[in-house]
C-alpha positions in Angstrom: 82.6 161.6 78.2 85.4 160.0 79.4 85.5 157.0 82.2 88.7 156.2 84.2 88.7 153.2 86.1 91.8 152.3 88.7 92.1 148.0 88.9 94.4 147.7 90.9 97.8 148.9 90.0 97.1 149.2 86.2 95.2 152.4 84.7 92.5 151.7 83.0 90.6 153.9 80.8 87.4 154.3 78.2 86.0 156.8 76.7 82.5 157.2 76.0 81.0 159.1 72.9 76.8 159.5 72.9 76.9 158.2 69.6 79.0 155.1 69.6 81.3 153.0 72.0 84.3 150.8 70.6 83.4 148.3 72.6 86.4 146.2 70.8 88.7 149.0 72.9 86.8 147.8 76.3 86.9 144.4 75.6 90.9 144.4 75.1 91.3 147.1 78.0 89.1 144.4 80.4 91.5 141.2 79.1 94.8 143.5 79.9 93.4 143.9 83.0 92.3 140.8 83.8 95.6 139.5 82.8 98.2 141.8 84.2 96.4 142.9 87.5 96.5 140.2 89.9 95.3 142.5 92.7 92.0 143.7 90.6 91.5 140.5 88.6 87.9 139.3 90.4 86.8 142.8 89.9 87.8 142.9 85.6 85.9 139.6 85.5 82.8 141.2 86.9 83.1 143.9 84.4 83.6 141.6 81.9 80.4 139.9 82.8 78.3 142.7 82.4 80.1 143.8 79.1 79.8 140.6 77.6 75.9 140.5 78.6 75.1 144.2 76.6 77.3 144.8 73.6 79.1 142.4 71.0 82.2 142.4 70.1 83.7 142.9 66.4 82.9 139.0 64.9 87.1 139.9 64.5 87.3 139.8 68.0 84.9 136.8 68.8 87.0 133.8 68.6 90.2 135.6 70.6 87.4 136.5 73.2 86.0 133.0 73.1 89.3 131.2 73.5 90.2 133.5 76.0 86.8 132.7 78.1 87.5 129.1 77.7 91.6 129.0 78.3 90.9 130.9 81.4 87.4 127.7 82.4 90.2 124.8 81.0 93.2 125.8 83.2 93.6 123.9 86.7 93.3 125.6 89.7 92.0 128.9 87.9 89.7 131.0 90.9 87.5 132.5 88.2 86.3 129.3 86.4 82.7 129.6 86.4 82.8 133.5 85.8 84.8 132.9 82.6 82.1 130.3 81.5 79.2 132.6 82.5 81.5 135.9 80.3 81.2 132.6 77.3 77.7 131.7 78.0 76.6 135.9 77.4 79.2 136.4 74.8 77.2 133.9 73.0 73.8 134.8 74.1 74.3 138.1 72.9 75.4 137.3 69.7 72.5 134.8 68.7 69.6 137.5 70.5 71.4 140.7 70.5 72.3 141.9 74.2 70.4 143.4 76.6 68.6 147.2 75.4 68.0 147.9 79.1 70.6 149.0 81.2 70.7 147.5 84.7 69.1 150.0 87.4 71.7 151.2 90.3 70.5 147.4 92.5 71.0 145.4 89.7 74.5 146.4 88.7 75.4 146.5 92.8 74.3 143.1 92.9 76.2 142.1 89.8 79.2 143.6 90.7 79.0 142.1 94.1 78.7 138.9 92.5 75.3 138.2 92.1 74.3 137.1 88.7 70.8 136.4 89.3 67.7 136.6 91.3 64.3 134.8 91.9 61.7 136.2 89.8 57.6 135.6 90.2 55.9 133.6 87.5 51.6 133.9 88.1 50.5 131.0 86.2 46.5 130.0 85.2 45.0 128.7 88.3 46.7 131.2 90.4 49.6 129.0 90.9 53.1 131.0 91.8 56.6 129.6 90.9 59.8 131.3 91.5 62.6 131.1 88.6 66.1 132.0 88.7 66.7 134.5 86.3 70.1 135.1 84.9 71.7 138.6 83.9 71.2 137.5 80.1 67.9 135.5 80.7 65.3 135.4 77.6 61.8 134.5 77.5 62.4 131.8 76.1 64.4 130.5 78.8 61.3 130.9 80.9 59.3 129.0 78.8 61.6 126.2 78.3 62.0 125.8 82.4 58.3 126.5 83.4 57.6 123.5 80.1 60.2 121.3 81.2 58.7 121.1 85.3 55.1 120.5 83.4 56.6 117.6 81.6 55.8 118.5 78.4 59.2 118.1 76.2 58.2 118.4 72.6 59.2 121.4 70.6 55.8 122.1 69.8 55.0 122.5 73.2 57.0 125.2 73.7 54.9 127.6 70.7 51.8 127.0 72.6 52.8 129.5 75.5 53.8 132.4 76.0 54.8 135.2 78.8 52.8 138.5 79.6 54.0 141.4 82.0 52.4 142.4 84.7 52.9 146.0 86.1 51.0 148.1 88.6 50.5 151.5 87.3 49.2 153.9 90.5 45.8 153.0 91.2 44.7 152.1 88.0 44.8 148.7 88.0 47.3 145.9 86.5 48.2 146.4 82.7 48.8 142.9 80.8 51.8 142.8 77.8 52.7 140.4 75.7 56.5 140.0 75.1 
């Protein structure tokens, strides 16, 4: 399947195969765009964001990519700063836990493209004690953990083993379903 994508002024295109995606190709097509197209440049970093937060790129590729992210947060007076750190910050998070596996649903990549990178998700803990986190597009467990750890004031690595995070889903009527993750 092919996709074609108009930023701005410049043609952009990818093509899709069911069994693999050069990704390397997308990554490349996004910088051009991001580079050359003045007009659609807010809108390639978006895209970037979500790339960079479900597939790696060749480990060729990485450190253009990297310096790329961080040129783009180092240079004065740049509008997409903190966008270009948050592309680093996934680039990196994906390569040291392997991307997301599920695709955003039709809100999620709304809000992301939008500009919202994150929402306020629920935490029930013992005692029936509620806490809202901010959870970020490329958010882990362990990230979790570490926050909910770090506001119970309990800093020591070891800590952190001693818990752990279970999903709770309502199925119809039949009650709530517990998994660990």
């Amino acid at each position: 399947m092919e996709k074609r994508g108009k930023l701005g002024g410049f043609q952009c295109s990818l093509v899709l195969n069911q069994q693999r995606c050069d990704c390397g190709e997308a990554f490349v097509a996004v910088c051009v765009c991001i580079f050359l197209c003045r007009d659609s440049c807010q809108r390639g970093w978006r895209l970037m964001y979500i790339l960079t937060a479900f597939h790696r790129c060749s480990d060729v590729m990485k450190p253009f990519l990297l310096t790329f992210f961080q040129d783009a947060c180092a240079s004065p007076g740049l509008l997409y700063q903190g966008i270009a750190s948050a592309c680093e910050q996934n680039l990196r998070r994906t390569f040291q836990y392997g991307g997301r596996v599920q695709y955003p649903n039709t809100m999620e990549l709304k809000a992301m493209l939008a500009g919202r990178s994150s929402k306020r998700q629920l935490f029930l803990l013992p005692g029936g004690i509620e806490r809202h986190l901010k959870i970020k597009t490329c958010s882990v467990a362990l990230d979790v953990i570490e926050e909910l750890c770090f506001e119970m004031g309990l800093q020591r690595l070891e800590a952190l083993d001693e818990y752990a995070i279970f999903l709770v889903t309502h199925k119809g009527n039949k009650g709530l379903v517990s998994v660990e993750l």
